[in-house]
N, CA, C and O of each residue as an XYZ file, in Angstrom:
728
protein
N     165.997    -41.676    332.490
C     165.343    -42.892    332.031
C     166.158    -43.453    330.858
O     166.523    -42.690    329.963
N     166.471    -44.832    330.828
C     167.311    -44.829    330.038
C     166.505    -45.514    328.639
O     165.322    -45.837    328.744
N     167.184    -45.686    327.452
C     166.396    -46.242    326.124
C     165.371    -47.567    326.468
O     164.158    -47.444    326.296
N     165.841    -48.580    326.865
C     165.378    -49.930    327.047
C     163.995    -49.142    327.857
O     162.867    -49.228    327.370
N     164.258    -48.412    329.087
C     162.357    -48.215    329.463
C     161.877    -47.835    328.832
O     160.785    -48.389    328.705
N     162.124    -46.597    327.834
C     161.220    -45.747    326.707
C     161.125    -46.523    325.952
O     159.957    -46.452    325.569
N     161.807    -47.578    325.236
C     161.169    -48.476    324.181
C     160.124    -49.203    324.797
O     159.091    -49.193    324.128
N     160.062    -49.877    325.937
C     158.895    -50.656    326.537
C     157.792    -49.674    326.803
O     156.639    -50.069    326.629
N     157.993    -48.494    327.186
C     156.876    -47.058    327.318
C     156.434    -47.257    326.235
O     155.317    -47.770    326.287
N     156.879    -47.048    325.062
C     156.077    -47.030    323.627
C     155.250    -48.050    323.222
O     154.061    -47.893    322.942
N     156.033    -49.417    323.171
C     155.623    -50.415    322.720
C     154.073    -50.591    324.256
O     152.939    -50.372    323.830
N     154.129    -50.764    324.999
C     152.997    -50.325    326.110
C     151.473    -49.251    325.914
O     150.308    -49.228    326.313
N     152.351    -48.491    325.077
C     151.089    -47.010    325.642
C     150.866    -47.141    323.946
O     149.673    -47.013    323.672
N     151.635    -47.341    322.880
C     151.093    -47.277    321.443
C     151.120    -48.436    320.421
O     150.797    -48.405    319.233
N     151.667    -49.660    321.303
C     152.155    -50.634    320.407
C     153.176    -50.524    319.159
O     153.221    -51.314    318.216
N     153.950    -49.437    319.338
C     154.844    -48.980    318.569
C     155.844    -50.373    318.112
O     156.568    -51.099    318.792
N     155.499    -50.360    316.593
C     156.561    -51.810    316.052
C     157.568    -51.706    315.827
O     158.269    -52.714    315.739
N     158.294    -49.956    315.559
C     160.092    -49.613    315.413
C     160.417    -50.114    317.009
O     161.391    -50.810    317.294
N     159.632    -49.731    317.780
C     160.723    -49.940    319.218
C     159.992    -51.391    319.525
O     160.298    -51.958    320.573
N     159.478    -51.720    319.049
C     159.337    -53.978    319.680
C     160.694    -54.140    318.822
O     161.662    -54.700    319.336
N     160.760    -53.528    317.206
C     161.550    -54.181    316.926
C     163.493    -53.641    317.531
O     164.434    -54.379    317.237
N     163.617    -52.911    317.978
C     164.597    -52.348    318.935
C     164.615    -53.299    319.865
O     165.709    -53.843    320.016
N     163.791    -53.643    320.494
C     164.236    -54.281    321.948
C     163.885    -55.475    321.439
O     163.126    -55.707    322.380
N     163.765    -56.543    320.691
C     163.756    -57.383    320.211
C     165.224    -57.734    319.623
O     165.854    -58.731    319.977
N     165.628    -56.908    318.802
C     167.203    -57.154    318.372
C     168.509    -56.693    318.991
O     169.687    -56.759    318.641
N     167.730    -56.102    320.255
C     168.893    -55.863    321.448
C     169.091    -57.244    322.133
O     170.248    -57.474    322.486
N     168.141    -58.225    322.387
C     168.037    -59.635    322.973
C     167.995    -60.722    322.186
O     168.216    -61.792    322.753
N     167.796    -60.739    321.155
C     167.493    -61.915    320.133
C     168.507    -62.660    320.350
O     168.322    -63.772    320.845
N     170.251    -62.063    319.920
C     171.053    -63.061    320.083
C     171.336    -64.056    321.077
O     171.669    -65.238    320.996
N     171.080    -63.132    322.214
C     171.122    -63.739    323.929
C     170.527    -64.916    324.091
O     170.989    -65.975    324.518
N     169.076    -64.543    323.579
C     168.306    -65.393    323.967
C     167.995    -66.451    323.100
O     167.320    -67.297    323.687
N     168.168    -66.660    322.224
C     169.101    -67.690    320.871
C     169.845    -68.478    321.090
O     169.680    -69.679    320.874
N     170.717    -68.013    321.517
C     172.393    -68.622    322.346
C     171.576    -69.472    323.265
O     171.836    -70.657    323.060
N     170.859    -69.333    324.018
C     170.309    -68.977    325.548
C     169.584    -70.494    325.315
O     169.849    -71.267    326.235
N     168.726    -71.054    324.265
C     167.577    -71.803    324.158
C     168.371    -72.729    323.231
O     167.787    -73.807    323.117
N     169.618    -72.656    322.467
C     169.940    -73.299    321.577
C     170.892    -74.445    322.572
O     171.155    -75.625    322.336
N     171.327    -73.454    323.922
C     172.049    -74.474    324.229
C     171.543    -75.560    325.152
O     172.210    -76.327    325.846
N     169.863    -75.447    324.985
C     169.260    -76.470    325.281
C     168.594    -77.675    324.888
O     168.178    -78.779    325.239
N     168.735    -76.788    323.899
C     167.968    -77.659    322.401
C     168.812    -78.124    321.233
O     168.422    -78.947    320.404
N     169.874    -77.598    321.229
C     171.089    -78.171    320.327
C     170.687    -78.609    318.963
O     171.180    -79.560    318.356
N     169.293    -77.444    318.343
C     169.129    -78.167    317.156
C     168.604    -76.516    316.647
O     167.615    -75.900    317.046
N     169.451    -76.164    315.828
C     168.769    -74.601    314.914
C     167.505    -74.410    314.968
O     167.056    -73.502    315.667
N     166.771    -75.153    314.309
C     165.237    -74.810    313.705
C     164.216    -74.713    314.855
O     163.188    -74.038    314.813
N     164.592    -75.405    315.795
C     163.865    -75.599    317.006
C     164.144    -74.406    317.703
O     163.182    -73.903    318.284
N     165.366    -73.764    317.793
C     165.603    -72.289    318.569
C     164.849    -71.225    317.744
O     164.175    -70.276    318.144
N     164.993    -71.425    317.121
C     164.634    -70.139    316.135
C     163.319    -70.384    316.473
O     162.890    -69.363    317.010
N     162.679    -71.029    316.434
C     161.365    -71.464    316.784
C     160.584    -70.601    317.716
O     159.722    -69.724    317.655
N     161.375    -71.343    318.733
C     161.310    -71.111    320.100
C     161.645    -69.732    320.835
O     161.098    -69.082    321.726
N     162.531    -69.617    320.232
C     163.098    -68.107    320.267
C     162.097    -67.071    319.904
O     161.884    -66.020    320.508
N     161.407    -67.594    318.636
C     160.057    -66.698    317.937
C     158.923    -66.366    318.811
O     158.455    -65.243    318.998
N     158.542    -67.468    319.320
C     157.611    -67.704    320.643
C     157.862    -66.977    321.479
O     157.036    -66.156    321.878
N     159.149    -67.089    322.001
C     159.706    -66.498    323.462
C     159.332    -64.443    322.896
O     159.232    -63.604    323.790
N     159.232    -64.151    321.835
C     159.507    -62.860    321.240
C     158.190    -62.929    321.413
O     157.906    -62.649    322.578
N     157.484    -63.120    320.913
C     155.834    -63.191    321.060
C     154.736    -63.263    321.585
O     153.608    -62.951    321.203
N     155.414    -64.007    323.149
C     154.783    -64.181    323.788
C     155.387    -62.972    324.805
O     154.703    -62.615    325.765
N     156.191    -62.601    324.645
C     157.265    -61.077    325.363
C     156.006    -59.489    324.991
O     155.396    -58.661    325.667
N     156.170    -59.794    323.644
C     155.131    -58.674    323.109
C     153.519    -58.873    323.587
O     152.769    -57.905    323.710
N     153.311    -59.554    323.709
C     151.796    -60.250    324.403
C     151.782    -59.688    325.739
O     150.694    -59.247    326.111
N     152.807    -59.607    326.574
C     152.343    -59.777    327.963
C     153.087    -58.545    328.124
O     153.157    -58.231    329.312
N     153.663    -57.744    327.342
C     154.308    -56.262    327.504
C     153.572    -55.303    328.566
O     154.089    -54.872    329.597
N     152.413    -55.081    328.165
C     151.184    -54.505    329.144
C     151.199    -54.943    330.750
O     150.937    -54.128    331.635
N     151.513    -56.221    330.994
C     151.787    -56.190    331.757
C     152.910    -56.250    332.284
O     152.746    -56.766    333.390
N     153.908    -56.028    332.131
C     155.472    -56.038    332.926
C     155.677    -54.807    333.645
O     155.148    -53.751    333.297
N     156.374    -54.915    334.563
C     156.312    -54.065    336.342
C     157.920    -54.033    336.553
O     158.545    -54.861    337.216
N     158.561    -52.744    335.755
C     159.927    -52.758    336.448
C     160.337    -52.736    337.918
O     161.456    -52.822    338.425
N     159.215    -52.607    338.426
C     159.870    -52.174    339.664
C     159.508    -53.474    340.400
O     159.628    -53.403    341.623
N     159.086    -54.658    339.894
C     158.911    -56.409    339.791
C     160.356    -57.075    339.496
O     160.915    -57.999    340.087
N     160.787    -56.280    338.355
C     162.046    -56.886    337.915
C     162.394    -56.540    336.998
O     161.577    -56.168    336.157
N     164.205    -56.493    336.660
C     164.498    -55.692    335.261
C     164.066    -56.528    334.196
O     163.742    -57.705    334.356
N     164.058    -55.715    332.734
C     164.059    -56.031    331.653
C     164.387    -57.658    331.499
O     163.579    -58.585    331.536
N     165.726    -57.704    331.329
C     166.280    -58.852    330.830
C     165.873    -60.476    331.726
O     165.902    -61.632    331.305
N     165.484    -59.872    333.189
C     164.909    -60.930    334.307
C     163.846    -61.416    333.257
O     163.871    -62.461    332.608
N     163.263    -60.795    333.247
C     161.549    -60.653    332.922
C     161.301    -61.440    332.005
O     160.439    -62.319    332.013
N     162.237    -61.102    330.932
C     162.235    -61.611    329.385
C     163.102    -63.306    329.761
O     162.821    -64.172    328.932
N     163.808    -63.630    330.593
C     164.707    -64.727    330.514
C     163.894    -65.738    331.448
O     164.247    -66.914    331.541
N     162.854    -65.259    332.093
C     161.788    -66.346    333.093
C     160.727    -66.884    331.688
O     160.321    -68.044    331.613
N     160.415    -65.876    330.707
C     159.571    -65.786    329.778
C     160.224    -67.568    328.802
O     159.629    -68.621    328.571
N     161.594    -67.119    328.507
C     162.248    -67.788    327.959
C     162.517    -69.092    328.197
O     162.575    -70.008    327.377
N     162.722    -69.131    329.690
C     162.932    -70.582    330.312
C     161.758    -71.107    330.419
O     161.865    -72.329    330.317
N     160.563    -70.740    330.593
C     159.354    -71.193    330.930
C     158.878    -71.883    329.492
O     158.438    -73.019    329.316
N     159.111    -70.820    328.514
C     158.839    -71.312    327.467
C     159.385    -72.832    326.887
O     158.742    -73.778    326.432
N     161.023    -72.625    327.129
C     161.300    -73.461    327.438
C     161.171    -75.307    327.835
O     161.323    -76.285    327.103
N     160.912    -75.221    328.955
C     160.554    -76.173    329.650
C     158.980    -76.817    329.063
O     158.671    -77.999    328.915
N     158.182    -75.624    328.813
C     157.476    -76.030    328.413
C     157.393    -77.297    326.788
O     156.908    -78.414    326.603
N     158.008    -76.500    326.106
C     159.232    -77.206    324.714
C     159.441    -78.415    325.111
O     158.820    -79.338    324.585
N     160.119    -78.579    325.856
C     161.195    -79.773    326.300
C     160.115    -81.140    326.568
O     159.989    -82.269    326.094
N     159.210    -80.026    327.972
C     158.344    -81.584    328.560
C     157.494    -82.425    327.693
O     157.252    -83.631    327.686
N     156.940    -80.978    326.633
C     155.551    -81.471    325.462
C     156.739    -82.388    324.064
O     156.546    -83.176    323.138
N     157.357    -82.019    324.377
C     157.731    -82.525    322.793
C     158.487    -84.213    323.358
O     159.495    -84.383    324.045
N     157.359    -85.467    322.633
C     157.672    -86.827    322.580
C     158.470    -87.347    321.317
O     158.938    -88.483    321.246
N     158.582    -86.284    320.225
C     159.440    -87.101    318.899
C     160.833    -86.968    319.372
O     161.391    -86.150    320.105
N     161.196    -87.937    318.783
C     162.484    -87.803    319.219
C     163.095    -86.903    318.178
O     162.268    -86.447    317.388
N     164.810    -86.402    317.915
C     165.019    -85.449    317.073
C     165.931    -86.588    316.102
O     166.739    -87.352    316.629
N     165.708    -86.574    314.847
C     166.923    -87.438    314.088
C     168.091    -86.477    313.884
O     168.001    -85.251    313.949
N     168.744    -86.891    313.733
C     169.922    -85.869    313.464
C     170.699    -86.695    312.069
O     171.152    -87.840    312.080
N     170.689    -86.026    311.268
C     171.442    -86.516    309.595
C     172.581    -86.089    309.642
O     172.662    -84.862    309.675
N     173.832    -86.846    309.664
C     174.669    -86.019    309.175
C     175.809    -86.166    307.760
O     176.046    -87.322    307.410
N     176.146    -85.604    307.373
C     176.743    -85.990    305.965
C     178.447    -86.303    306.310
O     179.265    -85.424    306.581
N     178.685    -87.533    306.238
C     179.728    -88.773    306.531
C     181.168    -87.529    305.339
O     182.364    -87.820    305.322
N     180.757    -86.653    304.776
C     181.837    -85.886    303.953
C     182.280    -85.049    305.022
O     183.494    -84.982    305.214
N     181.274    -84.209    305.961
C     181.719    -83.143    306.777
C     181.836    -83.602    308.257
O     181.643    -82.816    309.185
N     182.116    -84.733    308.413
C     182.990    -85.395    309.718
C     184.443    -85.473    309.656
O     185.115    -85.756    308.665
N     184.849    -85.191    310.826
C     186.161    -85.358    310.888
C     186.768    -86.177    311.605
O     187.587    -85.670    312.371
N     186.692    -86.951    311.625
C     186.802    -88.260    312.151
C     188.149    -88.444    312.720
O     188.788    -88.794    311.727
N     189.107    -88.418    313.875
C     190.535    -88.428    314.174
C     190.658    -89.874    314.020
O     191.092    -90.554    313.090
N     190.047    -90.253    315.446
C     190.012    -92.178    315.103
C     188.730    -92.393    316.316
O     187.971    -91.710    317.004
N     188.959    -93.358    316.136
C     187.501    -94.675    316.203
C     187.078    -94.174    317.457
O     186.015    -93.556    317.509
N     188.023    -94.423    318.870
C     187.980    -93.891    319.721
C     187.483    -92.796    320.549
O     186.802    -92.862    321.572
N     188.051    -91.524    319.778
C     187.321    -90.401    319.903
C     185.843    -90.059    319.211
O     185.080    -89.146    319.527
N     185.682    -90.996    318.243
C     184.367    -90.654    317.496
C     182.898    -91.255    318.799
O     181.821    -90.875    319.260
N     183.982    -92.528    318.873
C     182.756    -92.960    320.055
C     182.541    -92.553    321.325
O     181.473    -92.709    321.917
N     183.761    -91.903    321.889
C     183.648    -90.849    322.958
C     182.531    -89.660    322.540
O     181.602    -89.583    323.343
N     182.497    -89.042    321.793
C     181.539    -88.527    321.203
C     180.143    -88.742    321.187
O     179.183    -88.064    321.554
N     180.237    -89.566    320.803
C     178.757    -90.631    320.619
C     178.066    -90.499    321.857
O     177.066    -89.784    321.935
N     178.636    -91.298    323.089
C     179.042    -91.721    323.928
C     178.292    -90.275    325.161
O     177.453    -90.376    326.056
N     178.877    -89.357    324.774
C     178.577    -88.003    325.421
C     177.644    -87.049    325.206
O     177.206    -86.203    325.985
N     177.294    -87.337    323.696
C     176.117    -86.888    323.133
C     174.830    -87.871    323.258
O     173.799    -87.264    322.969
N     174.676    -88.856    323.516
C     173.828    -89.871    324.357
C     173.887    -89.580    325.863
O     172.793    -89.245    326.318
N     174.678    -89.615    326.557
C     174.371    -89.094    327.782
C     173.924    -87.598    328.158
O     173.051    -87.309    328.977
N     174.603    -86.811    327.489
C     173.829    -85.083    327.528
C     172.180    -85.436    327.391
O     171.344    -85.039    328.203
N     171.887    -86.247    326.223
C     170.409    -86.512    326.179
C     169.832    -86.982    327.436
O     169.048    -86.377    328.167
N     170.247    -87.954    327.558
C     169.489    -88.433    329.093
C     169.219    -87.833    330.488
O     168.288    -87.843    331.294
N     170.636    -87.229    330.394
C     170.675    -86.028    331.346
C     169.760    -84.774    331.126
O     169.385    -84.165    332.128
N     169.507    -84.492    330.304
C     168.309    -83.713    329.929
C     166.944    -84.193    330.031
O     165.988    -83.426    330.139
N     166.872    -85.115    330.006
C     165.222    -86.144    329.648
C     165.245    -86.085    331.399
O     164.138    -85.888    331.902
N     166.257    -86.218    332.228
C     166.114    -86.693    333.649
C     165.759    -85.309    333.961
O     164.631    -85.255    334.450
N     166.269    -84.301    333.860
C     166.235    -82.559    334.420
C     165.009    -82.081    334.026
O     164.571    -81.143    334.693
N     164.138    -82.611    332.833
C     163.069    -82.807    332.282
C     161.446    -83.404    333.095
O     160.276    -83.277    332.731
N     162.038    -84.039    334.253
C     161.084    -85.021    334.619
C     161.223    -84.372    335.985
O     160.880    -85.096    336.920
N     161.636    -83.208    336.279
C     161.936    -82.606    337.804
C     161.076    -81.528    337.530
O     160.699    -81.038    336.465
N     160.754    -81.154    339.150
C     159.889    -79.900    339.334
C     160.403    -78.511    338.824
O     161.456    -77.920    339.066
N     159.211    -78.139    337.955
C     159.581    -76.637    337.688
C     160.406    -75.751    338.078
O     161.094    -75.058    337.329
N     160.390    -75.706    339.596
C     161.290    -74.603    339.769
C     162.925    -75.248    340.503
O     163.626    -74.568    341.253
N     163.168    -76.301    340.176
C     164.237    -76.878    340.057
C     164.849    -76.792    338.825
O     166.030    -76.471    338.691
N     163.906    -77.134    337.680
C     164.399    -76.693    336.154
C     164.697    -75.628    335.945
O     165.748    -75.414    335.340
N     163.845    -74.538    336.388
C     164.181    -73.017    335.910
C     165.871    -72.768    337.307
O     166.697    -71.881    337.094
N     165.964    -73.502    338.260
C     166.960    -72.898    339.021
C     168.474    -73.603    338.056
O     169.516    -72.956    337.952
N     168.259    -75.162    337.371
C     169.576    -75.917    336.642
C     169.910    -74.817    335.493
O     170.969    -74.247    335.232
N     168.246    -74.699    334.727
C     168.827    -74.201    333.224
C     169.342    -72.536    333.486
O     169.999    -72.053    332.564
N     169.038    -71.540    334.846
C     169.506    -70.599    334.574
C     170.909    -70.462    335.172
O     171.495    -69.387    335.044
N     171.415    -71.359    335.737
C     172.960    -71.773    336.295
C     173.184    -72.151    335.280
O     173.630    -71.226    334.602
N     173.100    -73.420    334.529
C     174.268    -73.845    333.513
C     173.824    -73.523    331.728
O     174.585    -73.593    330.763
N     172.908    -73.300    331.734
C     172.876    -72.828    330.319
C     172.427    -71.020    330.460
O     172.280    -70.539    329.336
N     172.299    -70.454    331.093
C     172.223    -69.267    331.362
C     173.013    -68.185    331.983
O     172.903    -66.968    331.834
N     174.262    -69.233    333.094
C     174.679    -68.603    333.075
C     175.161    -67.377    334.227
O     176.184    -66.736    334.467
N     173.176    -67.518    334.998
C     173.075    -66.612    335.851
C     174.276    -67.017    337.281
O     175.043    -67.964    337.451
N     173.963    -65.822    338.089
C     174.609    -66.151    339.625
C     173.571    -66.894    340.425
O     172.511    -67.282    339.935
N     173.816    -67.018    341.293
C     172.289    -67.454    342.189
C     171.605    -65.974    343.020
O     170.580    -65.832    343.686
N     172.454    -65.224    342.709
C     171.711    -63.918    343.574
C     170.807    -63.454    342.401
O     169.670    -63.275    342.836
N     170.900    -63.185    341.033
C     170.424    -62.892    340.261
C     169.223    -64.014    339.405
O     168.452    -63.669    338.510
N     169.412    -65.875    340.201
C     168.211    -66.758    339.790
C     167.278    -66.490    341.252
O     166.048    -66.438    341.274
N     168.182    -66.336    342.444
C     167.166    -66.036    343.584
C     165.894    -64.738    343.452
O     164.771    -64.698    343.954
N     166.547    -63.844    342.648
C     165.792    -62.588    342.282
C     164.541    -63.050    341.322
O     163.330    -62.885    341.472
N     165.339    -63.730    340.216
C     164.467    -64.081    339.334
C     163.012    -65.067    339.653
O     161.908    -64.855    339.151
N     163.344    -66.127    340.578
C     162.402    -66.829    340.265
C     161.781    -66.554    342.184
O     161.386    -67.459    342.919
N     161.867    -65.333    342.486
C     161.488    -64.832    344.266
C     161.865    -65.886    345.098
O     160.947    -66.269    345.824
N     163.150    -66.602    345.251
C     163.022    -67.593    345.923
C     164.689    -66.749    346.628
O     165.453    -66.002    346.017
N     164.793    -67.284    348.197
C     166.142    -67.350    349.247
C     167.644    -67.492    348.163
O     168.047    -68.623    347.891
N     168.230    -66.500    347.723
C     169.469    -67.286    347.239
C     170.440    -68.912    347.456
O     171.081    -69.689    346.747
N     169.818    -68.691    349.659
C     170.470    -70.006    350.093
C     169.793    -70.773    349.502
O     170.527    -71.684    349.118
N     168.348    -71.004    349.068
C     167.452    -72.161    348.538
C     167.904    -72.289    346.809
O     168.184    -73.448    346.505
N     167.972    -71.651    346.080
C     168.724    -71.561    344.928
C     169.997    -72.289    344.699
O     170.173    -72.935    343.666
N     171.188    -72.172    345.954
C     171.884    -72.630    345.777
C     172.041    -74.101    346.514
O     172.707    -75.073    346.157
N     171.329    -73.951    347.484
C     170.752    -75.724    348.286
C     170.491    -76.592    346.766
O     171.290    -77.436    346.360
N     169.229    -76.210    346.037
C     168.593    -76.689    345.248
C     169.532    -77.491    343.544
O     169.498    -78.527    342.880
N     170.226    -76.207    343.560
C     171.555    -76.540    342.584
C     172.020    -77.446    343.371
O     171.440    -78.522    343.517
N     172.875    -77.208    343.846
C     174.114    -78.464    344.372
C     173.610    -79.840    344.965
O     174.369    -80.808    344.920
N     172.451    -79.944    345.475
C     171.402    -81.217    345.380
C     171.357    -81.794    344.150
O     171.782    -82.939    343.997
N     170.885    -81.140    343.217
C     170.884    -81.503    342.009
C     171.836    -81.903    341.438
O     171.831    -83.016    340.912
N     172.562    -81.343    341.414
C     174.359    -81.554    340.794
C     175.025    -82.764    341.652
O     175.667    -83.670    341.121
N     174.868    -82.693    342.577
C     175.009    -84.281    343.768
C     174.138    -85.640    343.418
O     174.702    -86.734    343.448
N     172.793    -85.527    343.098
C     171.906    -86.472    342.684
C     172.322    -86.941    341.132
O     172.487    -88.125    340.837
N     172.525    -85.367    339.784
C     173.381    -86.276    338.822
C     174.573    -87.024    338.882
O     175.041    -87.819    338.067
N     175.002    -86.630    340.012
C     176.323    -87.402    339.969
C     176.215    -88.945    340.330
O     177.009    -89.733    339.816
N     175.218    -89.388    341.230
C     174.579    -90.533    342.022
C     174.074    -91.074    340.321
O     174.672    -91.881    339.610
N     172.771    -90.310    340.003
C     172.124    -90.805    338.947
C     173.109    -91.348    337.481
O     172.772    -92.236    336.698
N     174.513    -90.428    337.415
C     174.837    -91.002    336.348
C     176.653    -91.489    336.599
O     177.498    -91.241    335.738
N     176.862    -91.935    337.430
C     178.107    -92.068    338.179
C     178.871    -93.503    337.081
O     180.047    -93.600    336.728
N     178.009    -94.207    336.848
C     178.696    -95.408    336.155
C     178.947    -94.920    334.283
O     179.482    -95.655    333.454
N     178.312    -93.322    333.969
C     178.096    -92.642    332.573
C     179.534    -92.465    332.143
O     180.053    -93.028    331.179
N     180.224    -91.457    333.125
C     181.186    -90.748    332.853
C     182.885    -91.414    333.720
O     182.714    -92.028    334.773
N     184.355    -91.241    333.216
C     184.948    -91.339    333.558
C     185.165    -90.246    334.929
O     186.181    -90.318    335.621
């Protein structure tokens, strides 16, 4: 049996807080990385990230390895959470930045910039407005990372439908934002 089950054994059968906090800082960074590169704003990951930890320890009692490994388990937790984030939240985000710590090459590239960081948004607001398990199949391909044998596992769905579902998608942004990008 290796460490990662005996820490979930403990934290399960005694609520043991040395091993939440073990398997908590075995994933934190991952899943940090994981939510930031959806959210592209610190305070909001950390946030979110907190949640995703919390709501992990909440539902510990019930998790079923032999349902799915560890890290599956915890990264459906994450995306769900996720999405959830994304759809509820109507403020928009300001972003400040201090005109000293730009680096500005020239005009051109600044507005290419601009330019790309306005469209990432939209492209998100659109991936935003799609069915659940289309979202959880985009964000665990491109911000996660996964294979499709390992999102087919994750979310019980045909790998072929996983990967139908991606490349539809990835075909429709291209339709949807074709006049965006060079």
């Amino acid at each position: 049996m290796n460490d990662e089950i005996r820490l979930i054994r403990k934290i399960q059968r005694t609520g043991d807080r040395n091993a939440a906090n073990k398997l908590i800082c075995r994933y934190y960074d991952e899943i940090y990385r994981y939510v930031y590169k959806q959210t592209s704003d610190k305070h909001t990951s950390m946030d979110l990230t907190q949640n995703i930890f919390i709501s992990m320890l909440q539902s510990i009692s019930n998790y079923d390895r032999k349902q799915a490994g560890f890290r599956t388990w915890l990264y459906r937790i994450a995306t769900n959470k996720t999405i959830d984030y994304l759809r509820t939240s109507t403020k928009k985000r300001k972003i400040v930045l201090n005109v000293e710590d730009i680096d500005i090459l020239d005009e051109t590239e600044f507005t290419r910039q601009i330019e790309l960081k306005d469209l990432l948004s939209r492209v998100q607001h659109y991936i935003n407005s799609l069915e659940i398990e289309l979202q959880q199949i985009f964000r665990l391909k491109f911000f996660g990372e996964y294979t499709f044998t390992q999102i087919a596992t994750l979310l019980s769905v045909p790998e072929s439908t996983a990967k139908t579902k991606y490349y539809r998608l990835l075909k429709t942004l291209r339709e949807e934002f074709k006049d965006e990008y060079d």
